[in-house]
Backbone as a printed PyTorch tensor [residue, N CA C, xyz], in Angstrom:
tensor([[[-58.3110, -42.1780,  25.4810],
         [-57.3240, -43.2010,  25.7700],
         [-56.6250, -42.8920,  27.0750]],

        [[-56.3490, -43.6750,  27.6100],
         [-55.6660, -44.1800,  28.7280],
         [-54.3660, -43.6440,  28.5700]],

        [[-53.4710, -42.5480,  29.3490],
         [-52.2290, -42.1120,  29.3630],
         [-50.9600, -43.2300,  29.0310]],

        [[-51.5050, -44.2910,  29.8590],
         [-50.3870, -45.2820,  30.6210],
         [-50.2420, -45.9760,  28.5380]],

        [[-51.3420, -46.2600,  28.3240],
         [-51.8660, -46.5750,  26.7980],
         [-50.6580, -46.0500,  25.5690]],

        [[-50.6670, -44.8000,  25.7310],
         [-50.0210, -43.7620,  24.8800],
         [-48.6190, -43.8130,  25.2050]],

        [[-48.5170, -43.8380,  26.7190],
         [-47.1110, -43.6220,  26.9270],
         [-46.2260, -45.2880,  26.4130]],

        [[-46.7940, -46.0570,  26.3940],
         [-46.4770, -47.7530,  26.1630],
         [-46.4400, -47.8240,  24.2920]],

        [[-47.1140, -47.0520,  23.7720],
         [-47.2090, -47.0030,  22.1560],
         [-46.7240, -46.1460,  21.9460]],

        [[-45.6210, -44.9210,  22.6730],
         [-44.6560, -44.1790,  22.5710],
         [-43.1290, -44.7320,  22.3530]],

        [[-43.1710, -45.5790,  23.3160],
         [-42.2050, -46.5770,  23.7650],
         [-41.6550, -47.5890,  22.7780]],

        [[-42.5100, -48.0300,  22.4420],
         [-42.5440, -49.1110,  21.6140],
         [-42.6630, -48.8880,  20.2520]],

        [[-43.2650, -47.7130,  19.6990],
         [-42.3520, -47.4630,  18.5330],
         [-41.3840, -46.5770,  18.6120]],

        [[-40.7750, -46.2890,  19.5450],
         [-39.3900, -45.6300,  20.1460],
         [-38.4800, -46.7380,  19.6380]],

        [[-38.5590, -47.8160,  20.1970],
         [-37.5730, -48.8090,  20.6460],
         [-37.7750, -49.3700,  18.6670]],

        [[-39.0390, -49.6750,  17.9020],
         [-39.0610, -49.9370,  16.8420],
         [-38.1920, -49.2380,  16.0880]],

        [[-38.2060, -48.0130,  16.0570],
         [-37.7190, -47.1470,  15.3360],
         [-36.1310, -47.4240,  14.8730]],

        [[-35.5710, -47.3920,  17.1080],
         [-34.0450, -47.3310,  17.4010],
         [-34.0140, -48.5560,  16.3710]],

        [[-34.5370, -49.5730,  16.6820],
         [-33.9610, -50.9380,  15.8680],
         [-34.1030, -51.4760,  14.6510]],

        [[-34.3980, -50.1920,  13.9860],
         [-34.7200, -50.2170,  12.6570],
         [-33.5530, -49.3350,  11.9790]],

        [[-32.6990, -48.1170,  12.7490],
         [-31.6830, -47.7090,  12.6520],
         [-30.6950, -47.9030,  12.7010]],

        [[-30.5140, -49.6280,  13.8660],
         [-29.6680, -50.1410,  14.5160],
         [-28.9830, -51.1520,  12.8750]],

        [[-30.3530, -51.4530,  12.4540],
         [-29.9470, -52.4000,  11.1310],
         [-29.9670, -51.6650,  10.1350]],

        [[-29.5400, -50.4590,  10.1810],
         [-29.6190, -50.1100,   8.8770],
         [-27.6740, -49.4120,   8.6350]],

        [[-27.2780, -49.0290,   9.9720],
         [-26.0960, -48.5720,  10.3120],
         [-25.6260, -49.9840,  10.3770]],

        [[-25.9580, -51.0630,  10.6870],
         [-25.4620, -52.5740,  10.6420],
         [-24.9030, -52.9100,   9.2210]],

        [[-26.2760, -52.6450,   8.5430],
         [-26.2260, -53.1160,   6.6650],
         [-24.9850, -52.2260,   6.2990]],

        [[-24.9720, -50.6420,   6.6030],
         [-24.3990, -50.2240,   5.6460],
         [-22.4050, -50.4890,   6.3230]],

        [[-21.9440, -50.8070,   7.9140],
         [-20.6100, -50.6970,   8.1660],
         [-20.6940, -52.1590,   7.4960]],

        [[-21.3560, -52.9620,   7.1160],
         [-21.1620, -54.3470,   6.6190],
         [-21.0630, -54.4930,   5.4670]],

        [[-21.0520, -53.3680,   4.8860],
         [-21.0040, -53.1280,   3.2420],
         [-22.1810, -53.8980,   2.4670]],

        [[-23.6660, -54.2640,   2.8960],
         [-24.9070, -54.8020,   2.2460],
         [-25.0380, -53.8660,   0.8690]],

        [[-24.4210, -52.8240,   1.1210],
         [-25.1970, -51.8640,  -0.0800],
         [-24.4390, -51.7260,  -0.9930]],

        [[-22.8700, -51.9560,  -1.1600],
         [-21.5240, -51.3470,  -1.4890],
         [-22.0590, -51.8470,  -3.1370]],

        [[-22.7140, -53.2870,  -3.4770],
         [-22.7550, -53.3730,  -5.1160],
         [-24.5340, -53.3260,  -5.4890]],

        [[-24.3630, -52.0070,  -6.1680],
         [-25.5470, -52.2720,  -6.6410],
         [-26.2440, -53.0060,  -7.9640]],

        [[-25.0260, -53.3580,  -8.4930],
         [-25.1110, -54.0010,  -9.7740],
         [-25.5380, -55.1100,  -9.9230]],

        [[-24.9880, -55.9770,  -8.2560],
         [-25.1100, -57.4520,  -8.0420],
         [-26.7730, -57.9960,  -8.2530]],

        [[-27.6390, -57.0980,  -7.4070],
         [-28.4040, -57.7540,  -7.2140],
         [-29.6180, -57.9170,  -8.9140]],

        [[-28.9040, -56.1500,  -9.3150],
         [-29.7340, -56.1670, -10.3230],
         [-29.1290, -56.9620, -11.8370]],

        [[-27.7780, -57.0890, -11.8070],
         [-27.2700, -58.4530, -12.8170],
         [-27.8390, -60.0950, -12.3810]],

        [[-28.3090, -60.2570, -10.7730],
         [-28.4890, -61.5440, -11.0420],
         [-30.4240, -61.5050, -11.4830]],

        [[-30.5120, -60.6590, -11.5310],
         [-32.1580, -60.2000, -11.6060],
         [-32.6780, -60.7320, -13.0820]],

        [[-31.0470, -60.4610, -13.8460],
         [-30.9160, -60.5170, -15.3200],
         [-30.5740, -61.3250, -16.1610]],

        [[-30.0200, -62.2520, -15.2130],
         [-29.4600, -63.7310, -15.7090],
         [-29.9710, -64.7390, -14.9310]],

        [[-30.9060, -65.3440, -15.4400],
         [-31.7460, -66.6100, -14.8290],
         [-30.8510, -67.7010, -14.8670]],

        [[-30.3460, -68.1670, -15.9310],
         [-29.7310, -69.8000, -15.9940],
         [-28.0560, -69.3270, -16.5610]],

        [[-27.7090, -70.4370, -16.6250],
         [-26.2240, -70.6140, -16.7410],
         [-25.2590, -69.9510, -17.7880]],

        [[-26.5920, -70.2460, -19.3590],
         [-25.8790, -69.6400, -20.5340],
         [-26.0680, -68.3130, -20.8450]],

        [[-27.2040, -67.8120, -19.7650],
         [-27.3010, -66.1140, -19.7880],
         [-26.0850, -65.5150, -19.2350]],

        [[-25.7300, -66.1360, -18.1040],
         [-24.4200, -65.7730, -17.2940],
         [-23.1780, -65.7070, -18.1070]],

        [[-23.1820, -66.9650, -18.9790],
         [-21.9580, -67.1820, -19.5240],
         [-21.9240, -66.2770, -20.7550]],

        [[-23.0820, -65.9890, -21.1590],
         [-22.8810, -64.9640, -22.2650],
         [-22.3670, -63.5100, -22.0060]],

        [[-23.3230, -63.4290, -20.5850],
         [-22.5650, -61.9550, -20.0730],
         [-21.1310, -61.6600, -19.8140]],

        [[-20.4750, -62.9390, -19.4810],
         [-19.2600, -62.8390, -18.7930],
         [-18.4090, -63.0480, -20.2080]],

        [[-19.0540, -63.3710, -21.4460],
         [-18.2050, -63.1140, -22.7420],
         [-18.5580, -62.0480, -23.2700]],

        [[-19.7020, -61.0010, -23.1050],
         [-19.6720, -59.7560, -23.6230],
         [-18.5380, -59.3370, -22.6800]],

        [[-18.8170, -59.0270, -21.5480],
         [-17.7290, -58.3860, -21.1120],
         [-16.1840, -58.4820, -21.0340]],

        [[-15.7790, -59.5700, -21.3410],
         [-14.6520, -60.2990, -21.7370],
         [-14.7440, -59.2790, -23.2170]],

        [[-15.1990, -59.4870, -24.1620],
         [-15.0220, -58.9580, -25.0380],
         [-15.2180, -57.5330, -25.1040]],

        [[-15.6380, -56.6930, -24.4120],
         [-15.7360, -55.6200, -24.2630],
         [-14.3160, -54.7100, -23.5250]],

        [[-14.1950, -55.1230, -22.5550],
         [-12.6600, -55.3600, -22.2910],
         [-11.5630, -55.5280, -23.1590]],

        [[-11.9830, -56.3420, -24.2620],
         [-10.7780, -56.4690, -24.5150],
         [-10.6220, -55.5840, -26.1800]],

        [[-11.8080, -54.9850, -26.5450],
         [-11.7410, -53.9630, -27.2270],
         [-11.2890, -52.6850, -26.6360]],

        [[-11.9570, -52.2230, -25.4000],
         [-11.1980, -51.4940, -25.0160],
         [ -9.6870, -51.1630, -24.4500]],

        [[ -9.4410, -52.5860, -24.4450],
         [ -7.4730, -52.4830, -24.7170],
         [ -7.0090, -51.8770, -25.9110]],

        [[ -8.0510, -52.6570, -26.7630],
         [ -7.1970, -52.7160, -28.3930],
         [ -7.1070, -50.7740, -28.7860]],

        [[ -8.5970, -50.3940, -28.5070],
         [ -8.6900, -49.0060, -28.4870],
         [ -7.6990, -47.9580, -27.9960]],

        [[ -7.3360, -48.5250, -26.7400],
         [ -6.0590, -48.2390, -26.2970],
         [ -4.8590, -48.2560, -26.6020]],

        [[ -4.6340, -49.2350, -27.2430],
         [ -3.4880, -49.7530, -27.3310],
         [ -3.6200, -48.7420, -28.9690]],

        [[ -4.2490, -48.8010, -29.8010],
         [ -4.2530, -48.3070, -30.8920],
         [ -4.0310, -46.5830, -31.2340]],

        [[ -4.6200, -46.0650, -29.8840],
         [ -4.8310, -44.7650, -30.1950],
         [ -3.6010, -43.5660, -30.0970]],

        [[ -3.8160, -42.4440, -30.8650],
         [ -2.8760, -41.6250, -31.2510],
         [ -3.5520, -40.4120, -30.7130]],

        [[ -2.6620, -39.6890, -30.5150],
         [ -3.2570, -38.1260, -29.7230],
         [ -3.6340, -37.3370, -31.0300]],

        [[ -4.3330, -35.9820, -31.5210],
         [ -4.5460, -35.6740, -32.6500],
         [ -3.2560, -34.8380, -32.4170]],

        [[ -2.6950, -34.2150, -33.7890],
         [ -1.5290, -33.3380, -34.0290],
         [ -1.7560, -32.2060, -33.8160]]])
């Protein structure tokens, strides 16, 4: 191969590389990554009444763990 060849496919995944770093320091000061839950809860709820069921477990889950709270005694 041709120097000029090598030195141009040096370059150029040089510059690939930088701009593959460029978006990844982009994603993360932009907070892309901050919920990982999001992408994998909507992964999990296809339609409306899956959603709405989740958002009443957790409603209810919540609100046992008040009651738990609210109920509990230290042992003696």
């Amino acid at each position: 191969m041709d120097s000029n060849i090598i030195a141009l496919m040096i370059g150029i995944s040089t510059f690939l590389g930088a701009l593959g770093l460029v978006a990844l320091l982009w994603g993360l000061k932009t907070g892309q990554f901050d919920d990982p839950k999001r992408f994998l809860d909507g992964a999990h709820h296809d339609n409306i009444e899956d959603l709405q069921d989740a958002a009443l477990m957790e409603a209810k889950r919540k609100e046992a763990k008040k009651k738990r709270e609210k109920n509990y005694r230290p042992p003696d």
